[in-house]
C-alpha positions in Angstrom: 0.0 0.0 0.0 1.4 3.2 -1.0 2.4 5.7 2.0 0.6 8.5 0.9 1.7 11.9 3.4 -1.7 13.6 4.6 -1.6 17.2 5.4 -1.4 17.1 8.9 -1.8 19.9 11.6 0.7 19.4 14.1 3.1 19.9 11.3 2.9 23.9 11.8 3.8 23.2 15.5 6.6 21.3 15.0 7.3 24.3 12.8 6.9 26.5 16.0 9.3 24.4 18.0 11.8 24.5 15.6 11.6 28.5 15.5 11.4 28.4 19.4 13.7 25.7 20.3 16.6 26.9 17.9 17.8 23.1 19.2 17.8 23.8 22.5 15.6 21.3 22.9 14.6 17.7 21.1 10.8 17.1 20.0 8.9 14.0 21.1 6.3 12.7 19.1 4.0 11.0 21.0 1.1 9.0 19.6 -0.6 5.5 19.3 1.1 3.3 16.6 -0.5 3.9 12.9 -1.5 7.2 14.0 1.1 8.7 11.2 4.0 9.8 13.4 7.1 8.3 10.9 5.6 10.1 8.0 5.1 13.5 9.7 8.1 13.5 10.8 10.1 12.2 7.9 8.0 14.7 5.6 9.4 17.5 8.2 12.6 16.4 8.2 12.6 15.8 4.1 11.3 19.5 3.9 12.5 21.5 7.0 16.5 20.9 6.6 19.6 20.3 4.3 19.4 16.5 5.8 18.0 13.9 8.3 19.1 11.0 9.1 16.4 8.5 10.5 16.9 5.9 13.0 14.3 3.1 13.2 14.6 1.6 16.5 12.4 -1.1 15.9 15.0 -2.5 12.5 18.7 -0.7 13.8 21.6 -3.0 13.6 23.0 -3.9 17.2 26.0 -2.1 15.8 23.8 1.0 15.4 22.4 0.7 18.7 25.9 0.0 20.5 26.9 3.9 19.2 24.8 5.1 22.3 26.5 3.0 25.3 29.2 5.2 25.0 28.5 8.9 24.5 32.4 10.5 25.4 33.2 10.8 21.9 29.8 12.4 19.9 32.7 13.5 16.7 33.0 9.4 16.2 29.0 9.2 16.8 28.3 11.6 14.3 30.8 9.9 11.7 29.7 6.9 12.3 26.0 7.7 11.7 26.6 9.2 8.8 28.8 6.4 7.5 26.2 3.5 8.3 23.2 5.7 6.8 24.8 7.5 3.6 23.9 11.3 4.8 26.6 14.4 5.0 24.9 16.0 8.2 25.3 20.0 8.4 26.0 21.7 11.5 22.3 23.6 12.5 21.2 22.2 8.9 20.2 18.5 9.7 18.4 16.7 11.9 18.3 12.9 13.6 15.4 11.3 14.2 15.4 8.6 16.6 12.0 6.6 15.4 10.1 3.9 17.7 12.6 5.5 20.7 10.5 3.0 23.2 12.4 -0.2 21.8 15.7 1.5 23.0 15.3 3.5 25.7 18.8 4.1 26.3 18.8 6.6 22.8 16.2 8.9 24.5 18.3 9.4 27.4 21.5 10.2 25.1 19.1 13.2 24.2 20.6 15.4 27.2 24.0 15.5 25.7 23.5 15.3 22.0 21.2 18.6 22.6 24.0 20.1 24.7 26.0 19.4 21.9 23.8 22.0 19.7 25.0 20.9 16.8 22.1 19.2 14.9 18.3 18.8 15.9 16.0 15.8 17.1 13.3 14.5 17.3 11.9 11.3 18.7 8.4 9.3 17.8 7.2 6.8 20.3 4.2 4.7 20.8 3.5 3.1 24.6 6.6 4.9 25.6 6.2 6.3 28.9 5.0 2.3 30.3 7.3 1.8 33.4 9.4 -0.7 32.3 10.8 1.2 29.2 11.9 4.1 31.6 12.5 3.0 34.6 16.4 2.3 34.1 17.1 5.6 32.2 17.4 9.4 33.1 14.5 11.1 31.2 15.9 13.6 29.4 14.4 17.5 30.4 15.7 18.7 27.3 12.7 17.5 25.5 9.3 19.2 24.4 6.6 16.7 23.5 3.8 17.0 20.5 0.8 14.4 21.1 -0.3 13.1 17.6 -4.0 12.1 17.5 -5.8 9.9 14.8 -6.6 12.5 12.2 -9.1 14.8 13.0 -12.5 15.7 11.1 -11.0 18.6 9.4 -7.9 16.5 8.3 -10.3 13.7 7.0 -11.7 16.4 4.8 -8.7 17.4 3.7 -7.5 14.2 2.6 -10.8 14.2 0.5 -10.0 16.9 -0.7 -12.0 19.1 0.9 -11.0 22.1 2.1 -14.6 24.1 2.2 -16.1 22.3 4.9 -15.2 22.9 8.0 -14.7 27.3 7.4 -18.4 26.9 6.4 -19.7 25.0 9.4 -17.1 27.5 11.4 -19.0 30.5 9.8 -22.8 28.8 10.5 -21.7 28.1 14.1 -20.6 31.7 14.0 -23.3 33.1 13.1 -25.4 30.4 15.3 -27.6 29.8 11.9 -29.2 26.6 11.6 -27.6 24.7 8.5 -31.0 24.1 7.1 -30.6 22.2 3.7 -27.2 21.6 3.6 -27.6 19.2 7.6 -28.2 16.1 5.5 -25.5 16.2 3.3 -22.9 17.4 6.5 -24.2 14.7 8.9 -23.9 12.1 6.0 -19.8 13.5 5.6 -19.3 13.3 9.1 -21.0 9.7 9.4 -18.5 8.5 6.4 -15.7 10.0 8.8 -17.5 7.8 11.7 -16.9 4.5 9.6 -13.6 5.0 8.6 -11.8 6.9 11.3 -8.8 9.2 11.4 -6.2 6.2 10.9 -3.9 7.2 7.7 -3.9 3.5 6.4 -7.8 3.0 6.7 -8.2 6.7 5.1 -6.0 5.4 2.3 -7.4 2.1 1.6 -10.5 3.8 1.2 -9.5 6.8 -0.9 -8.3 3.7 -2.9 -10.8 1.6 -3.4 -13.9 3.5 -2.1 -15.1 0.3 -0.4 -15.6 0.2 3.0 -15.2 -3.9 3.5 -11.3 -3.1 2.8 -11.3 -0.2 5.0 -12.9 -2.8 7.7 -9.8 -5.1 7.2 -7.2 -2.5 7.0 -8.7 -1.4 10.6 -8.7 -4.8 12.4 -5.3 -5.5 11.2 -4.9 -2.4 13.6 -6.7 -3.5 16.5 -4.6 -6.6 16.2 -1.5 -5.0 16.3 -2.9 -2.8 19.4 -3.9 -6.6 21.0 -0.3 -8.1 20.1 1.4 -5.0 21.9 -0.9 -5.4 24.7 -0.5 -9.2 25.0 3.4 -8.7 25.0 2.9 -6.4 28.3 0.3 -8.3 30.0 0.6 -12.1 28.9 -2.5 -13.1 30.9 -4.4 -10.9 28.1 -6.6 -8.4 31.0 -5.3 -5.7 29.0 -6.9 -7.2 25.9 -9.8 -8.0 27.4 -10.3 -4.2 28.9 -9.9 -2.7 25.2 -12.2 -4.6 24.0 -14.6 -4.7 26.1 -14.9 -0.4 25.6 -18.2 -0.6 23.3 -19.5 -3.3 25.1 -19.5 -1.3 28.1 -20.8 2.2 26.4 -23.7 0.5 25.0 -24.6 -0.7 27.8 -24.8 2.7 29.3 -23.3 2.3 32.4 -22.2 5.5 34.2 -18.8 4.5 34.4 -16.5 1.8 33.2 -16.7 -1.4 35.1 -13.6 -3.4 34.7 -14.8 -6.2 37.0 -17.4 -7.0 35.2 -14.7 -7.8 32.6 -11.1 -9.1 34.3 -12.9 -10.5 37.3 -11.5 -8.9 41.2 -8.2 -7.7 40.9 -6.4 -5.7 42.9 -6.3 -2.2 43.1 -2.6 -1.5 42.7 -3.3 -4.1 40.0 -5.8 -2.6 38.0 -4.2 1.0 38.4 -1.2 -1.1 36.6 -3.7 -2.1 34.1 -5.5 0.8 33.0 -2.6 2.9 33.0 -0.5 0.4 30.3 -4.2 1.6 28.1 -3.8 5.3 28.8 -0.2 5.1 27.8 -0.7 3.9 25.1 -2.5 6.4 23.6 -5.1 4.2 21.9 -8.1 4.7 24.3 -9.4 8.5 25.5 -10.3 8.4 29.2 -12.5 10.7 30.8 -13.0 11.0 34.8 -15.5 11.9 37.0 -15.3 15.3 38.4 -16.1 15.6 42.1 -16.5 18.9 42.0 -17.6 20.4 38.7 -15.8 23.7 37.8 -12.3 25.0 35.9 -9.4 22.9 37.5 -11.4 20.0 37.1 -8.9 17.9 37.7 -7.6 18.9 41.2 -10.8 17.0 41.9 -11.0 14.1 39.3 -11.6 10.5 41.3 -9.2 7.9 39.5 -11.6 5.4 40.5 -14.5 6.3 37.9 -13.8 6.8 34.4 -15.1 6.2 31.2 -13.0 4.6 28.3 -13.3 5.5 24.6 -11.4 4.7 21.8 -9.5 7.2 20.4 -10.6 6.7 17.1 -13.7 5.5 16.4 -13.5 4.2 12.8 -11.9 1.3 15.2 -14.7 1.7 17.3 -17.2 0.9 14.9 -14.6 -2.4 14.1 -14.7 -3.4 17.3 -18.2 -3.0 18.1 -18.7 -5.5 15.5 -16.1 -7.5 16.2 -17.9 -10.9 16.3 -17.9 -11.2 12.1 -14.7 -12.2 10.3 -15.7 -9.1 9.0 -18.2 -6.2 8.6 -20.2 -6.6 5.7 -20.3 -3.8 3.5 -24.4 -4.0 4.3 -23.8 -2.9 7.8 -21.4 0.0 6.8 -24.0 1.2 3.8 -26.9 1.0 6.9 -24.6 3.1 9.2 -23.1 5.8 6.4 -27.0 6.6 5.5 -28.3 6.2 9.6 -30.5 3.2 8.9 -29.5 0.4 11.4 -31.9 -0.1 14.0 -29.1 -0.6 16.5 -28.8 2.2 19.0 -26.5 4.8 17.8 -26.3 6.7 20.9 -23.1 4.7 21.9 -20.9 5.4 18.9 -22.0 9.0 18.5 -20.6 10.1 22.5 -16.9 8.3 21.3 -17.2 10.1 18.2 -17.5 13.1 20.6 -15.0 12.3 22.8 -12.7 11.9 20.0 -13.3 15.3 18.7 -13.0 17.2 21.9 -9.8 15.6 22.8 -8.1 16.3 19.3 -9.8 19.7 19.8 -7.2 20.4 22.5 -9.9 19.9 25.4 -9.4 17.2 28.6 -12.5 15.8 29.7 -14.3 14.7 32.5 -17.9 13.4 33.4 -20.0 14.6 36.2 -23.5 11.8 37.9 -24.8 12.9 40.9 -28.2 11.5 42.9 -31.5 11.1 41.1 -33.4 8.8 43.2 -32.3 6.1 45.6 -32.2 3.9 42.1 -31.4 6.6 39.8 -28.5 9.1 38.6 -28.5 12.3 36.6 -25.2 12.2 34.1 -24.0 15.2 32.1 -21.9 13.1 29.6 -19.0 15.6 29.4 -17.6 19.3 31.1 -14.9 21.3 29.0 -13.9 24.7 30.8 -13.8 27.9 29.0 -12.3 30.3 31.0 -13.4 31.0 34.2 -16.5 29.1 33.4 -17.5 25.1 32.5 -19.7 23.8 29.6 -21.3 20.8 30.4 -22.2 18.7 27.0 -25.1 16.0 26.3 -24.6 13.4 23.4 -28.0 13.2 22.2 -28.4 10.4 18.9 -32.2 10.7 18.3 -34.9 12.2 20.3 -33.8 16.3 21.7 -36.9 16.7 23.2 -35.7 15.5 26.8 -32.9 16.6 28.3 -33.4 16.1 32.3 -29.6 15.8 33.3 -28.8 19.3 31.7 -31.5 21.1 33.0 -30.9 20.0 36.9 -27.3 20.4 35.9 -27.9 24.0 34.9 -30.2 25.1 37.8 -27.7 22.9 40.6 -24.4 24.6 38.4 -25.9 28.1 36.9 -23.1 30.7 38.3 -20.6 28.2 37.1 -22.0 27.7 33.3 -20.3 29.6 30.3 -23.5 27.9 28.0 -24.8 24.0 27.8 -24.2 22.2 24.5 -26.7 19.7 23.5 -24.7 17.6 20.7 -27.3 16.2 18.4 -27.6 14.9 15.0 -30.4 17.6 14.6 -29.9 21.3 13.2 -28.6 24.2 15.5 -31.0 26.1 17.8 -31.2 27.6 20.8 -33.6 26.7 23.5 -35.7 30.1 24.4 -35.0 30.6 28.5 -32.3 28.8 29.2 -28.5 28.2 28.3 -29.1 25.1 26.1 -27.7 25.3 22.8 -28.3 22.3 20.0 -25.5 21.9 18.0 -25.1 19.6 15.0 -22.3 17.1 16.1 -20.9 18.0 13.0 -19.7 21.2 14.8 -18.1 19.3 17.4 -14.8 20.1 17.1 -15.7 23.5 16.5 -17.2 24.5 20.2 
């Protein structure tokens, strides 16, 4: 399969940290693996300097590797490097990139005297890299400014469509607050294309190249299996696994928080901790905590006991939710692109949400409190905007009730900048009150 390079925004700030560093610092890449870190950063190199050099961690000779264990003489490094890879390097001209960093550990903590050095710039990409047992040996370097690359956004999708009209429009409706009238059907049918294949390079590829979502399916669990291998290779009594999967399982189910009993079994606390931190590491899940206390600096008063899990892209989502087929049939993709299955939606919408929030820039948290003796109220998501907190509903059908808001606003009200309704419905504003309806199309927009 061809490796296409998609326009991609953190490329303009690795452009700022270049400007800002002047190599004063390295840049880590951070990301979940197939998120597109190796091509935005060989595209950057390819285009930013006289020449790169980049070292795969994951295929470098031993020889390569054994450069780093001693780092007294960095003129014999440098010569060396340049030898075993065929590239002149250029004082303040070139940059080394030390890819996959995580599989030797040891590179990343060279990083505090090769910057000293100031001679040439670097960057790192790693995936799972902050796990305990790949840094627990090693100084971490605090010569190092770290980039978090998502799945692709909404706006990038577009763009690798070829679409660049899209998202300004929806911007300037949102704006305006204008309904989008007419032109709803067509933008939720975009964004529910998006839904089904997801932000991963390799599954946007395979569809821009055969327009046929089956393959896009295939290309997607051959990523969820490479997520399971890395995650059996950590924890070989497969809990880990068995957590990921379990994610749309447990959001359909609509349980106020994720229950990872019900999935694992009892385990131990320390344990578990151990567990779910190995998934947030790893960057292919978005969690999202209760907040005791609902208001900006949320998360002074997050509990690390409650959380919800998402994937963070939910083009795997949608895989993994049907994960029971060998494969999904292009029947139940068509059904979904045009909002015909009779399953509830509700589920896939909110991690579609949580998706674009996150790659928005926002961190997330949840909020229940006390309905009844049986019974909570749940606002599904707060985002802070200022001095102030938005609390967000997912709504996939019906807008007509919206309890949890309501009390929300009238238990909350000094607190709340506005409330955001997220609907697959037109924009409008409820009359007497701070609810707003918003297209979920405008997600990443808010």
């Amino acid at each position: 399969m061809e490796n296409k390079v998609f326009k991609r925004k953190i490329f303009e700030k690795m452009l700022q940290w270049k400007t800002e560093s002047d190599g004063k610092t390295a840049l880590l890449i951070e990301g979940a693996r197939r998120v597109g870190k190796s091509t935005v950063v060989e595209e950057f190199a390819r285009s930013q300097y006289k020449s790169y050099i980049i070292i795969d961690f994951n295929r470098s000779s031993a020889e390569t590797k054994g450069l780093f264990e001693d780092l007294t003489d960095l003129d014999m490094l440098f010569l060396n490097l340049q030898a075993t890879y065929h590239v002149q390097l250029f004082e303040r001209q070139s940059v080394i990139v030390f890819d996959e960093v995580q599989s030797f550990p040891l590179a990343r903590q060279a990083i505090k005297y090769l910057v000293a050095d100031g001679r040439y710039d670097y960057i790192e990409t790693g995936s799972l890299i902050s796990i305990k047992k790949n840094t627990e040996n090693i100084t971490i370097p605090s010569e190092e400014d770290r980039l978090q690359m998502y799945p692709m956004d909404y706006e990038e999708f577009r763009w690798a469509l070829g679409d660049e009209v899209t998202i300004p429009l929806l911007k300037t409706f949102l704006n305006k607050r204008k309904p989008l009238a007419n032109s709803l059907r067509t933008a939720m049918r975009d964004l529910r294309l998006y839904m089904l294949v997801g932000g991963m390079p390799q599954a946007v590829l395979a569809y821009l190249q055969t327009n046929n979502l089956q393959q896009v399916d295939k290309v997607k669990r051959k990523i969820i299996q490479l997520y399971d291998d890395d995650f059996q290779k950590i924890d070989t009594s497969g809990r880990i696994s068995k957590l990921f999967k379990s994610i749309p399982g447990q959001l359909y189910r609509n349980v106020s928080r994720y229950v990872p009993m019900s999935v694992i079994g009892e385990t131990g606390k320390d344990k578990l901790t151990e567990l779910v931190k190995v998934m947030e590491d790893s960057k292919t899940v978005n969690m999202v905590y209760r907040a005791d206390d609902p208001c900006v600096g949320m998360g002074l008063t997050q509990d690390l006991d409650r959380y919800k899990l998402f994937l963070a892209d939910t083009g795997l989502f949608v895989t993994l939710a049907f994960w029971d087929k060998d494969y999904t049939e292009n029947e139940i993709y068509n059904k979904l692109l045009n909002g015909k299955l009779s399953a509830n939606l509700g589920y896939v919408y909110e991690n579609l949400v949580a998706q674009m929030l996150v790659a928005a820039g926002n961190r997330l948290f949840y909020y229940t409190w006390k309905k009844d003796e049986k019974h909570n109220y749940e606002i599904d998501f707060l985002i802070s905007r200022g001095a102030k907190i938005c609390p967000i509903e997912v709504k996939s059908s019906g807008t007509k009730s919206h309890v949890s808001i309501d009390r929300f606003n009238e238990k909350f009200k000094e607190r709340i900048a506005c409330s955001y309704i997220i609907t697959t419905k037109d924009y409008h504003e409820e009359e007497g009150s701070k609810n707003v309806f918003i297209p979920v199309c405008m997600t990443s927009l808010l």
